[in-house]
C-alpha positions as CSV (number, residue, x, y, z in Angstrom):
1,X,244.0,198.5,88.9
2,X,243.2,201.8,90.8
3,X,244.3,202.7,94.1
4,X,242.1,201.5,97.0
5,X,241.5,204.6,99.1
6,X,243.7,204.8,102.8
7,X,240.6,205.7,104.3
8,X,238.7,203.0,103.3
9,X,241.7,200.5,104.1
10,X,241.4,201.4,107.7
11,X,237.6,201.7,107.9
12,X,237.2,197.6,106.8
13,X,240.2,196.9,108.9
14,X,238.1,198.7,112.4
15,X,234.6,196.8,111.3
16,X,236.8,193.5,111.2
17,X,238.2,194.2,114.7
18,X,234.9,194.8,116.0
19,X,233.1,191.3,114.7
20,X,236.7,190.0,116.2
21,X,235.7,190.8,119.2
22,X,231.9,189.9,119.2
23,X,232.6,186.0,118.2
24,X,235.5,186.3,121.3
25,X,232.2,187.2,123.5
26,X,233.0,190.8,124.2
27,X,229.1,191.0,124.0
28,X,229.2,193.6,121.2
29,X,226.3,193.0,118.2
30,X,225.7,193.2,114.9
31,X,228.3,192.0,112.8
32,X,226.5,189.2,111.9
33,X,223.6,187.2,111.6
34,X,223.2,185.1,115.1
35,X,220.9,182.4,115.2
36,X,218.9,183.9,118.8
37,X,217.8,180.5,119.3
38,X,221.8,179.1,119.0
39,X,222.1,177.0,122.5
40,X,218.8,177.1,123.4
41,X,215.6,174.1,124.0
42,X,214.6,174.7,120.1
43,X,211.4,175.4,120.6
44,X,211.8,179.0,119.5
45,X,211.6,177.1,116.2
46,X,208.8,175.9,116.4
47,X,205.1,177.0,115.4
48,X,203.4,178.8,118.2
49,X,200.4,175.8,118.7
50,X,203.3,173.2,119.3
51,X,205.2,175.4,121.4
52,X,202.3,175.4,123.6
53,X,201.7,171.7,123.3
54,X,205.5,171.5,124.7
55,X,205.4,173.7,127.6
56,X,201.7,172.6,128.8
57,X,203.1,169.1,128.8
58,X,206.3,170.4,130.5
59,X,204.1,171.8,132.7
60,X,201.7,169.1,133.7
61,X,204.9,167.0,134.3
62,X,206.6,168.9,136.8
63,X,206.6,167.9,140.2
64,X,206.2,171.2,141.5
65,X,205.8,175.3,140.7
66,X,205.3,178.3,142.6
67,X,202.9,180.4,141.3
68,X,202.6,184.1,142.1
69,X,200.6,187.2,140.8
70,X,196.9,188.0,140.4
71,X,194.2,186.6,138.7
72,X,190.4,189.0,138.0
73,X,187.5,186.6,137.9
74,X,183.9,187.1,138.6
75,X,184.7,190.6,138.7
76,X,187.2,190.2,142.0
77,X,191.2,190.4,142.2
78,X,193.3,187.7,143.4
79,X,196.5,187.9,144.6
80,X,197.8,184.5,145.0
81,X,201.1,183.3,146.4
82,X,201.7,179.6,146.1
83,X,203.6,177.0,146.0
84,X,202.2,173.8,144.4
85,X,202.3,170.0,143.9
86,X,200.3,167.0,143.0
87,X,199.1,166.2,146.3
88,X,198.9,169.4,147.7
89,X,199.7,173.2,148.2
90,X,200.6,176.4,150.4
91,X,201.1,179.7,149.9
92,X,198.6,183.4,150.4
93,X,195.6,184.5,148.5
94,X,194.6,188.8,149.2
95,X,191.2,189.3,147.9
96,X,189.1,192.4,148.5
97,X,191.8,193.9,151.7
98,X,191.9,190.3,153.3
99,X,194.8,188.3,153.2
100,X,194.6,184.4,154.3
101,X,196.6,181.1,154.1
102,X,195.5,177.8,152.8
103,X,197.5,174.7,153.3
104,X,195.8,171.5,152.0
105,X,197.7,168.5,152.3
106,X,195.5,165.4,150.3
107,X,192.0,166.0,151.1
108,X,192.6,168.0,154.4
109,X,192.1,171.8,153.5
110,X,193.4,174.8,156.2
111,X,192.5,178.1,156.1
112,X,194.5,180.6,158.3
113,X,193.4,184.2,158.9
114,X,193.5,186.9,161.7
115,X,190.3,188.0,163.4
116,X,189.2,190.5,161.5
117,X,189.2,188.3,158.2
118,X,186.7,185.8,160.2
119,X,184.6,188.8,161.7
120,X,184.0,190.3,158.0
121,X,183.1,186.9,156.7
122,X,181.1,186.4,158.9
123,X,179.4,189.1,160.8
124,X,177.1,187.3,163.0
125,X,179.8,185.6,164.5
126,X,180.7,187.4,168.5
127,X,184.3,188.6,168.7
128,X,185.0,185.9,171.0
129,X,184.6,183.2,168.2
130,X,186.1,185.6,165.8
131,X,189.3,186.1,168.4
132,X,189.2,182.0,169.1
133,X,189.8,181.1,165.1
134,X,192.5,184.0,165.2
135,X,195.7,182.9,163.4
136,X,194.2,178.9,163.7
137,X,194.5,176.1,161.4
138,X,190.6,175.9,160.4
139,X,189.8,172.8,158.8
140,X,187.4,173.5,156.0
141,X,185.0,170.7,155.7
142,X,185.1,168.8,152.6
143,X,181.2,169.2,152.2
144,X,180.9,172.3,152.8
145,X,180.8,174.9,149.4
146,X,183.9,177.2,150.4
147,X,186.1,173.6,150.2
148,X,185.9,173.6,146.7
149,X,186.1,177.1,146.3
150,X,189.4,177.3,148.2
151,X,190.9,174.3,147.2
152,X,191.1,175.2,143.9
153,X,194.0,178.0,145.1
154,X,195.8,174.9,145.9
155,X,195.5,172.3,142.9
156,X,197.9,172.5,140.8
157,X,196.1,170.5,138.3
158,X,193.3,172.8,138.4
159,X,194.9,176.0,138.6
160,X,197.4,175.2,135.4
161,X,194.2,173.5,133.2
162,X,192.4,177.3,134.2
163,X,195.4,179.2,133.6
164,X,197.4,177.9,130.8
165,X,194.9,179.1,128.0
166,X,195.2,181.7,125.0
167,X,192.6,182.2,123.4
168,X,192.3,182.9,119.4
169,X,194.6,182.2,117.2
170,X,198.4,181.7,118.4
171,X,201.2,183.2,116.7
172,X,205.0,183.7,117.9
173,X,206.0,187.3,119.0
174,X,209.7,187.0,118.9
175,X,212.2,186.6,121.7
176,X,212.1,187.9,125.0
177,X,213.4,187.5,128.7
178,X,212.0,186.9,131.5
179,X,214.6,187.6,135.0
180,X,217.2,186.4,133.1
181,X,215.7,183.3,131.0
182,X,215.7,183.5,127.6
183,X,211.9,183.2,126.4
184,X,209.8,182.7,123.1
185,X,207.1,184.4,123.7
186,X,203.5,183.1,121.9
187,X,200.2,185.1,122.1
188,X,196.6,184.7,121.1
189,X,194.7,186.6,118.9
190,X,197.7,188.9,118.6
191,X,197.9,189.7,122.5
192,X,194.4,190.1,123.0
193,X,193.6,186.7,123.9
194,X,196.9,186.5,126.2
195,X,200.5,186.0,126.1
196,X,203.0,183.4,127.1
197,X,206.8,183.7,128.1
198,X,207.9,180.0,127.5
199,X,211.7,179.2,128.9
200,X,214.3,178.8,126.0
201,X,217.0,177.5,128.2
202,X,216.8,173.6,129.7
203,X,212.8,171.9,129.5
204,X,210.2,174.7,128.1
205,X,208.4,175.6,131.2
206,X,206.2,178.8,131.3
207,X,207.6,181.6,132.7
208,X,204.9,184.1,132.4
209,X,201.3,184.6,131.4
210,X,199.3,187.6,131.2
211,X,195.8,186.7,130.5
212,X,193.2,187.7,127.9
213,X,191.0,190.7,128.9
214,X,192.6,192.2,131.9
215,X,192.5,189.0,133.3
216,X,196.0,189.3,135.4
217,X,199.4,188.4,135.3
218,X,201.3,185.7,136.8
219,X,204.8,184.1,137.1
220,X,205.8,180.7,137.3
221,X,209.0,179.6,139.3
222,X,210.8,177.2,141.1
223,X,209.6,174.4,138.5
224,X,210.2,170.4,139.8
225,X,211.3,172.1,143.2
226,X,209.7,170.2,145.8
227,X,208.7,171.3,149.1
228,X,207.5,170.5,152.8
229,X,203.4,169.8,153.6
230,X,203.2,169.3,157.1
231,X,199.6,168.9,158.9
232,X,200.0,172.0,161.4
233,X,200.2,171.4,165.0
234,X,196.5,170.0,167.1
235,X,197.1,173.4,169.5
236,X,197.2,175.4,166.2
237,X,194.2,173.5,164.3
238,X,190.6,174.5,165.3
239,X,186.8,173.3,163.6
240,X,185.5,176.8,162.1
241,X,181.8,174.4,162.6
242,X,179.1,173.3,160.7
243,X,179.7,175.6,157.8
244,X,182.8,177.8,156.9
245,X,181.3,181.4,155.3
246,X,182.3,182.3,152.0
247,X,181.9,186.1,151.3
């Protein structure tokens, strides 16, 4: 039997040292063939439609979710900053240069802004009224058309049914991360009709969606982490009147 070359000895002796080290966690790779979905939910094995099925029920379940981001429709930018919940929500919305709060807490629906936000809205209001609804509470009246408008920022319900959609046909696209989650990520019609980071590690919530056509991208947090609605203070809460504008 021929001599097996020195040089060759030592080269199989280095790779085995090397794959020593990755299954001891040194967090070297490829030496061998690990299973990227080893420790995780499982859903990473699953086909893309379920995998949706999974984390929109994952979704709908949760108590609570921040959601933060923008979102284009009708041709306008959102920026939206909330925090969400079954019977209510609070957080910022920027649209067009004007930033305002909402806080609705069961039916009752606040809108907070500065003076300027109301005087643009509204421009036949004086500066007085304008400087009297400054940094106030505003109760939107429940009839009026702005109430369902703006209380749709803070439905969870509404904003996930809206939201949560891919359109065409889904397909995996491999593993990703999102800050530090492991995620499977699934698109539709190969990207263009969206794509969604779904957790790999504990229940499959969504992570992150970037929506079909330009439509924005947003990140979901803070999953089942509830938080405080309280009904702001009667020296901080003002009527806006008869009819809030909606421009």
């Amino acid at each position: 039997m021929p001599a097996i070359p020195q040089g060759r000895i030592r080269r199989a002796a280095m790779l085995s040292a090397v794959c020593a080290l990755v299954v001891s966690g040194a967090g070297l790779t490829g030496c061998s063939s690990e299973d990227p979905d080893e420790g995780t939910n499982g859903v990473g094995k699953l086909l893309a439609a379920e995998i949706q099925r999974k984390t929109r029920a994952a979704a709908d379940s949760a108590e609570a979710v921040r959601l933060s981001g923008s979102v284009v429709t009708s041709g306008r930018t959102y920026k939206l900053d909330m925090q969400l919940k079954a019977d209510g929500g609070t957080g910022s919305v920027t649209a067009q240069g004007a930033n305002f709060q909402l806080l609705r807490i069961g039916e009752q629906l606040y809108l907070k802004a500065d003076a300027g936000f109301w005087s643009d809205a509204d421009g036949a209001k004086t500066d007085a009224a304008a400087d009297k609804l400054n940094g106030k509470y505003v109760r939107v009246p429940e009839g009026d058309p702005s109430y369902k408008k703006f209380s749709g920022f803070t439905d969870k319900g509404v904003l996930l049914d809206g939201l949560l959609t891919l359109h065409g046909a889904l397909a995996a696209d491999g593993h990703h991360e999102q800050e530090g989650t492991r995620t499977i990520r699934i698109t539709g019609d190969k990207g263009a009709g969206g794509t969604l980071d779904v957790s790999l590690e504990g229940t499959p919530y969504p992570l992150r969606l970037t929506r079909a056509g330009g439509g924005g991208t947003l990140t979901f947090s803070a999953w089942g982490k509830d938080f405080p609605l309280e009904k702001p203070a009667k020296d901080e809460t003002v009527d806006y009147g008869k009819q809030l504008p909606t421009s």
